[in-house]
N, C-alpha and C positions, 0 to 999 in steps of 0.2 A: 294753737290758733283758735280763736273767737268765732264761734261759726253764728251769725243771726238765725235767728228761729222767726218766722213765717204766724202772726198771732192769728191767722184764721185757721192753719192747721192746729196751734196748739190749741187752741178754745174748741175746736168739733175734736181732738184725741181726748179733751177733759171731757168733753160731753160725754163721748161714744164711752168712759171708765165713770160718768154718773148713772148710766145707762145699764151699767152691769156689764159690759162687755170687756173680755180679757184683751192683753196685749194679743195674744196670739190670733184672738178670732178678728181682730182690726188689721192686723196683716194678713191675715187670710184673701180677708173681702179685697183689699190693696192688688194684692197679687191676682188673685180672681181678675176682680177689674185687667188689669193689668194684661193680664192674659187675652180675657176674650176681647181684647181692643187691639190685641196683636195679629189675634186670629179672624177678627173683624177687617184691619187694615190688609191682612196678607190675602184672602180672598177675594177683596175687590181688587187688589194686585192683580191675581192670576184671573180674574172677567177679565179686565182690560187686557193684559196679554191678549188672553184667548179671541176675543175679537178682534185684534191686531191681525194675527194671523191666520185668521179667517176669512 
């Protein structure tokens, strides 16, 4: 299957690899991100709870 590629991701992954940056540490930052916007969304999750039931 023919997957389309996204040319603003691939133009900032060539960047971030003119930049000196490995594959690993662009998935890092990804997952990072990634992360603290989980733990960003799931926090303001549990205020809202918690004033629900208050």
């Amino acid at each position: 299957m023919k997957e389309k590629l996204d040319k603003d991701w691939v133009s900032m992954l060539l960047e971030a690899k003119q930049l000196g940056l490995s594959i690993e540490e662009i998935s890092r930052f990804f997952q990072q991100k990634s992360l603290s916007k989980y733990l960003y969304l799931n926090q303001e999750k549990e205020n809202k709870d918690h004033f629900r039931n208050n």
